[in-house]
C-alpha positions as CSV (number, residue, x, y, z in Angstrom):
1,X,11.7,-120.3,29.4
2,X,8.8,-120.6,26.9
3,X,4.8,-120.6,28.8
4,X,3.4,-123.9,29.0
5,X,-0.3,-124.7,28.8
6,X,-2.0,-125.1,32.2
7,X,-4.3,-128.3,33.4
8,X,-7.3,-125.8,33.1
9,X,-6.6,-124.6,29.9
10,X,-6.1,-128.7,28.6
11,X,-9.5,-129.3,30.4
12,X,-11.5,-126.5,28.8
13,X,-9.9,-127.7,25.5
14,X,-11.2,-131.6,26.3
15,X,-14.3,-130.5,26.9
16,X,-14.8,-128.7,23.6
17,X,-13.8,-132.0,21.7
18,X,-16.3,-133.8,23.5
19,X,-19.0,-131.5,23.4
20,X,-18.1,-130.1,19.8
21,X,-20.5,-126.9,21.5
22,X,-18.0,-124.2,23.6
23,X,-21.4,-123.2,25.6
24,X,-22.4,-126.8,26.3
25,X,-18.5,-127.6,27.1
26,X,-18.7,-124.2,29.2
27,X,-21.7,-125.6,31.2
28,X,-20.1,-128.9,31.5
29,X,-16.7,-127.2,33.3
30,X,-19.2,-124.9,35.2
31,X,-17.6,-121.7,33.9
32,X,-18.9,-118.9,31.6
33,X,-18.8,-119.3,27.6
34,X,-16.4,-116.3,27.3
35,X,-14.5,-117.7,30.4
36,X,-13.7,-120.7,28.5
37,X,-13.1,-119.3,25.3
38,X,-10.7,-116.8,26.2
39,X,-9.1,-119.8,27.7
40,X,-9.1,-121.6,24.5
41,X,-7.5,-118.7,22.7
42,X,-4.5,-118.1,25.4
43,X,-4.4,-122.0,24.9
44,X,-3.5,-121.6,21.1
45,X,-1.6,-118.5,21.8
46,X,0.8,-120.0,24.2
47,X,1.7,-123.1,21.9
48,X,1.5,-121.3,19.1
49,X,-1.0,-123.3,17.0
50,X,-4.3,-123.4,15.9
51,X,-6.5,-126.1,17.5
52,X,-9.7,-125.1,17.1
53,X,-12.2,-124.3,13.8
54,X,-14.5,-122.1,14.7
55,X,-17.8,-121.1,12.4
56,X,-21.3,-120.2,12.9
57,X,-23.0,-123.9,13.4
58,X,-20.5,-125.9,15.1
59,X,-17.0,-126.4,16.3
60,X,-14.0,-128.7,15.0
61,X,-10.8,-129.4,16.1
62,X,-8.2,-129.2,13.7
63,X,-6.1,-132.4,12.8
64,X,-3.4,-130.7,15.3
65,X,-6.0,-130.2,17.9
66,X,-7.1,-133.9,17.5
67,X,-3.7,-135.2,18.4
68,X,-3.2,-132.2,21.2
69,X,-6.8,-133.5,22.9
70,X,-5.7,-137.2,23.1
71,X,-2.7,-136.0,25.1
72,X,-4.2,-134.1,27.4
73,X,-6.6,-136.9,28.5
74,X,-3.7,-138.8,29.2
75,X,-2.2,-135.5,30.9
76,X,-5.6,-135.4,33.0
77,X,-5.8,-138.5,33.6
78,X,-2.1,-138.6,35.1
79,X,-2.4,-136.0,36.9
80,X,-5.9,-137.5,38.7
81,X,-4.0,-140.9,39.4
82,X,-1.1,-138.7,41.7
83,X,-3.9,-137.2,43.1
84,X,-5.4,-140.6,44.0
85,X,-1.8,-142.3,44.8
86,X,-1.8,-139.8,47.6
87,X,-5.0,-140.2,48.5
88,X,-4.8,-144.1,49.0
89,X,-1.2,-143.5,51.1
90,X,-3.6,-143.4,54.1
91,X,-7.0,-145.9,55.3
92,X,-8.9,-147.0,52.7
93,X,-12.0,-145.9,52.3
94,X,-11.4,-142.4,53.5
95,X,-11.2,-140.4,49.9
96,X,-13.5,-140.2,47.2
97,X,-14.7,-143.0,45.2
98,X,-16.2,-142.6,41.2
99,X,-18.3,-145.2,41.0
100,X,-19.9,-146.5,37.6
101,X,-22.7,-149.3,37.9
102,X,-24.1,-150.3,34.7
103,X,-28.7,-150.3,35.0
104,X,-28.9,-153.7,34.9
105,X,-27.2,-154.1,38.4
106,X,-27.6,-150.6,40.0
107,X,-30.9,-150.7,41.5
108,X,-30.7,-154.4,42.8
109,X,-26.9,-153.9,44.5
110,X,-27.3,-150.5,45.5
111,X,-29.3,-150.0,47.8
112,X,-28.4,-152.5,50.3
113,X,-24.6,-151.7,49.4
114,X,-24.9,-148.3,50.0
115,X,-26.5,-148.1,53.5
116,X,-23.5,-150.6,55.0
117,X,-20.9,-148.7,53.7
118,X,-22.2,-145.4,55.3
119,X,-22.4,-147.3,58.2
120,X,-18.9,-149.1,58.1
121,X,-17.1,-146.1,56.2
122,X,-18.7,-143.0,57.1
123,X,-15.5,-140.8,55.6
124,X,-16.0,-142.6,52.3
125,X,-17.3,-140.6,49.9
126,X,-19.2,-142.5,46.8
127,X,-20.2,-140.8,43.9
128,X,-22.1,-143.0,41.5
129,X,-23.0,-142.7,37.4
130,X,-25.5,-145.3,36.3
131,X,-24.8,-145.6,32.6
132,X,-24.3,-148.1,29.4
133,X,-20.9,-150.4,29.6
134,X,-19.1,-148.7,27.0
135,X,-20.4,-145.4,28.2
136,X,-19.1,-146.1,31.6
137,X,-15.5,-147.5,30.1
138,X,-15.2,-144.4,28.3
139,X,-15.8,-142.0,31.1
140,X,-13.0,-144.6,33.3
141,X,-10.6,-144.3,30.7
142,X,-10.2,-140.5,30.4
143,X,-10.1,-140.5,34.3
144,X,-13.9,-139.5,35.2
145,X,-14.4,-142.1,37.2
146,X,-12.1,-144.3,39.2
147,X,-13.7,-147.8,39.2
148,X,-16.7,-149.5,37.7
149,X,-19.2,-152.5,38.7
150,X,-20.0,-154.1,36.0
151,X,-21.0,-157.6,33.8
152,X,-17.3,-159.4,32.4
153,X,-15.9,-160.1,30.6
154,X,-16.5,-156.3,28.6
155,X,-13.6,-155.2,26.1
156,X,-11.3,-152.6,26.8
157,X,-7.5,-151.8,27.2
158,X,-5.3,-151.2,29.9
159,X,-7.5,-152.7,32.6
160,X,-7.4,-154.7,35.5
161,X,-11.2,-157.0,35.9
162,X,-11.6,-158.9,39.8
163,X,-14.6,-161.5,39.1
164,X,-16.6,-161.1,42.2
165,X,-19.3,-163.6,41.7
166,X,-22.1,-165.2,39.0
167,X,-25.5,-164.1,38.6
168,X,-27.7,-167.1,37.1
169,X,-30.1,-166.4,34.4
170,X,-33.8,-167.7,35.3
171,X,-36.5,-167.8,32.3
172,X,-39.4,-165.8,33.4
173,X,-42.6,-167.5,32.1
174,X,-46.6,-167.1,32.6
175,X,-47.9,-170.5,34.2
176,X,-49.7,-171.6,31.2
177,X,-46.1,-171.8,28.9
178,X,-45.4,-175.4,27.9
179,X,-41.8,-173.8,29.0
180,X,-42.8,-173.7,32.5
181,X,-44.2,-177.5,32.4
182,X,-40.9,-178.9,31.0
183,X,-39.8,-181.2,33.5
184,X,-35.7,-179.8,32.8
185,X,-35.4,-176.3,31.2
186,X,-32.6,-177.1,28.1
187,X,-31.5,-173.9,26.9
188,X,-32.3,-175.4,23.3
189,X,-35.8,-175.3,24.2
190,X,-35.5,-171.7,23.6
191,X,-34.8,-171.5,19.9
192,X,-37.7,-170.2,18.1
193,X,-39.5,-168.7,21.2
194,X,-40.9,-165.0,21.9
195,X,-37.9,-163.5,23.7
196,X,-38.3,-160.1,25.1
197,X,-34.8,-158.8,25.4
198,X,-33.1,-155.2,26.5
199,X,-32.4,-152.9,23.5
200,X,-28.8,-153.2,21.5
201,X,-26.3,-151.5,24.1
202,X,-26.9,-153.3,27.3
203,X,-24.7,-155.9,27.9
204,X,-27.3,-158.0,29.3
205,X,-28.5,-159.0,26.2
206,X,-25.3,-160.3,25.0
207,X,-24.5,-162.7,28.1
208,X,-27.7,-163.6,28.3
209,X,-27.9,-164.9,24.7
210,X,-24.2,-165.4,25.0
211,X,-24.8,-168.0,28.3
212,X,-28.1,-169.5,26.7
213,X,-25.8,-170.6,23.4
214,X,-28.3,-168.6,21.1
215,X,-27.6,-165.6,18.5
216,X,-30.0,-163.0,17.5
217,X,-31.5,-165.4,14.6
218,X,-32.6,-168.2,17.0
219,X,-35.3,-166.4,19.0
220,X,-37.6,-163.6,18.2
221,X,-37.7,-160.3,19.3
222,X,-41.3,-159.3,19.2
223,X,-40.6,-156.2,22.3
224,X,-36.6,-154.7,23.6
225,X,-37.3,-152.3,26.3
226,X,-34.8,-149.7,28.4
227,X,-35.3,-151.7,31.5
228,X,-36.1,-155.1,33.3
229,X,-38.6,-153.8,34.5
230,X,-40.5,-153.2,32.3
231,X,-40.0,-156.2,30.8
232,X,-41.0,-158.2,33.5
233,X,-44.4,-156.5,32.9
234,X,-44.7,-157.3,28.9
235,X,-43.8,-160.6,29.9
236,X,-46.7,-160.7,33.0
237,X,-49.5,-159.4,29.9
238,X,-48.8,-162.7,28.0
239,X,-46.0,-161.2,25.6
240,X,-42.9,-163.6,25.5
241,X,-40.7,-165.0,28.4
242,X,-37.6,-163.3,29.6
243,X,-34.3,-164.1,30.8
244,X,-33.6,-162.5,34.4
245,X,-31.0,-162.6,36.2
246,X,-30.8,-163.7,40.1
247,X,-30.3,-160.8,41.6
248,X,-33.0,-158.8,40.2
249,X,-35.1,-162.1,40.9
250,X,-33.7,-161.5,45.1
251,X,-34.6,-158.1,44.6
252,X,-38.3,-158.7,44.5
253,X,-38.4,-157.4,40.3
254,X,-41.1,-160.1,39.7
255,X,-43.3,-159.7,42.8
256,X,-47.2,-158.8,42.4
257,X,-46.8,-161.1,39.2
258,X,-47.9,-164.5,38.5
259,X,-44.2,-165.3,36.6
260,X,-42.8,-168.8,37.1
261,X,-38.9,-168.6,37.4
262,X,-37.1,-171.5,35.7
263,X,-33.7,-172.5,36.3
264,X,-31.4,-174.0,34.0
265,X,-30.7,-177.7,33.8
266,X,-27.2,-176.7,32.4
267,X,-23.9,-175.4,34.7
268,X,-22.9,-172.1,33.7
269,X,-26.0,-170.1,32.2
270,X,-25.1,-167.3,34.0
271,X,-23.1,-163.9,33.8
272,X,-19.8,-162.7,36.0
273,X,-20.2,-160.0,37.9
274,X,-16.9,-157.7,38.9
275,X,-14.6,-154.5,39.1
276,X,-12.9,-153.0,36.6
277,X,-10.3,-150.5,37.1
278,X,-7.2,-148.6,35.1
279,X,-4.0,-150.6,35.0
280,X,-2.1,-147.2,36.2
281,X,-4.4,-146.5,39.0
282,X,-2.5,-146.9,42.6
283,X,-6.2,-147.9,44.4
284,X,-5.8,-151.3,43.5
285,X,-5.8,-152.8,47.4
286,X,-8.8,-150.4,48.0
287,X,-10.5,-151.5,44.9
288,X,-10.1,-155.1,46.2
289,X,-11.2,-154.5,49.6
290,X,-14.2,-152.4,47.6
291,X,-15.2,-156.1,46.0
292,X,-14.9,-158.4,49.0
293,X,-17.2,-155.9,50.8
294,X,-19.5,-155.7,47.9
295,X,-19.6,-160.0,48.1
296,X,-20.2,-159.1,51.6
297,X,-23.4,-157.1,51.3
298,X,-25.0,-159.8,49.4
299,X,-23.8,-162.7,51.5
300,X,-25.8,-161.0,54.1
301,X,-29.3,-159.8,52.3
């Protein structure tokens, strides 16, 4: 009977297509350079092909070793849903959870989240990555992380979504803005204004625009920053207004300012806020369970 690769072997060579660096990919797998490349060779050696160009400045795949990589996620990623499958035969709660939370909800879910399920779940282990949407959906497709809070809807295949709940956008004015004196807030009364907005990548910006009814060419963009918070900030110096959303507005984002929050005199300006999760993955009751006691945590702030 002929060798056949081992999971190691497929996860050294994943991590050299993602890195396109064998001592960066090294790092990554927490092994040595040489550790991993010997690897890579007994890899090639035992099926017999070459799957990796190797030079002086970088490292390529080979069209072979392309094909070879995207089969092995899905290997990886199999073999991680077995492990899971057995994990939730028993309680929920009492594995692992990889959890991915996107900025713009992290810090104002978190932290209240986190301390009631230490206290209600103590064998539950969370593991978090705060990242980008896409990012996030990346890193859940090739099986790095096993569920992801999130804004919806966000495009991606082979996923289940569960809607938890929807987070109202507020503008966020200085006193003085003839915005803040209208008597109903229209979101038409926002084409042409100052709009301070997150840079191209967070979702935020495109629900937020998205729930308003406005593209890109009906405000202006005089400032994009990496966070709300500093936002909020521009915004409190007399640059622009802002669109916030309520839960960073529960969270306290705008205290120590003299912002007026605005609501909508229109249903709906507001993004959905939920779980996403692989189709394949057996977790799907614990996922579930994982939103109601998310909707829980905020029922009770």
């Amino acid at each position: 009977m002929s060798r056949q690769p081992t999971l190691k072997q497929l996860k050294y060579l994943c991590a050299v297509a993602e890195h396109q660096h064998f001592g960066q990919a090294a790092k990554a797998c927490h092994v040595s350079q040489s550790t991993l490349s010997a690897s890579i060779v007994e890899l090639e050696d035992v099926l017999s092909a070459s799957l990796v160009e190797r030079n002086n400045r970088s490292v390529l795949l080979t069209a072979l070793g392309d094909e070879v990589v995207a089969r092995a996620r899905d290997v990886l990623t199999d073999v991680d849903d077995v492990v899971a499958l057995c994990e939730a035969s028993g309680e929920p709660f009492h594995g692992t959870i990889r959890l991915g939370v996107i900025p713009t909800i992290a810090p104002f879910i978190l932290p209240a989240m986190l301390n009631a399920l230490r206290s209600a779940h103590p064998a539950c282990k969370l593991f978090m990555r705060e990242d980008l949407s896409q990012s996030l959906v990346d890193a859940l497709q090739a099986g790095e992380l096993d569920v992801l809070l999130l804004a919806l809807p966000f495009p991606s295949d082979h996923v289940d979504t569960l809607t938890l709940f929807d987070d109202p956008f507020y503008l966020a004015t200085l006193p003085a803005s003839a915005l803040a004196k209208s008597v109903k807030l229209r979101t038409r009364d926002l084409q042409g204004t100052d709009m301070l907005l997150l840079e191209e990548g967070h979702c935020l910006r495109d629900h937020a625009l998205e729930a308003c009814k406005l593209g890109e060419k009906d405000v202006k963009v005089p400032y994009q920053a990496t966070s709300l918070t500093t936002i909020v900030q521009m915004v409190a110096n007399g640059i622009g207004t802002t669109l916030l959303p309520k839960m960073a507005i529960d969270a306290g984002i705008t205290q120590g300012t003299e912002l007026v929050l605005r609501p909508f005199d229109e249903p709906d300006i507001s993004r959905k806020i939920g779980l996403m999760w692989r189709k394949k993955t057996p977790r799907k009751h614990e996922f579930t369970l994982l939103g109601a006691f998310i909707e829980e945590c905020l029922a009770a702030r």
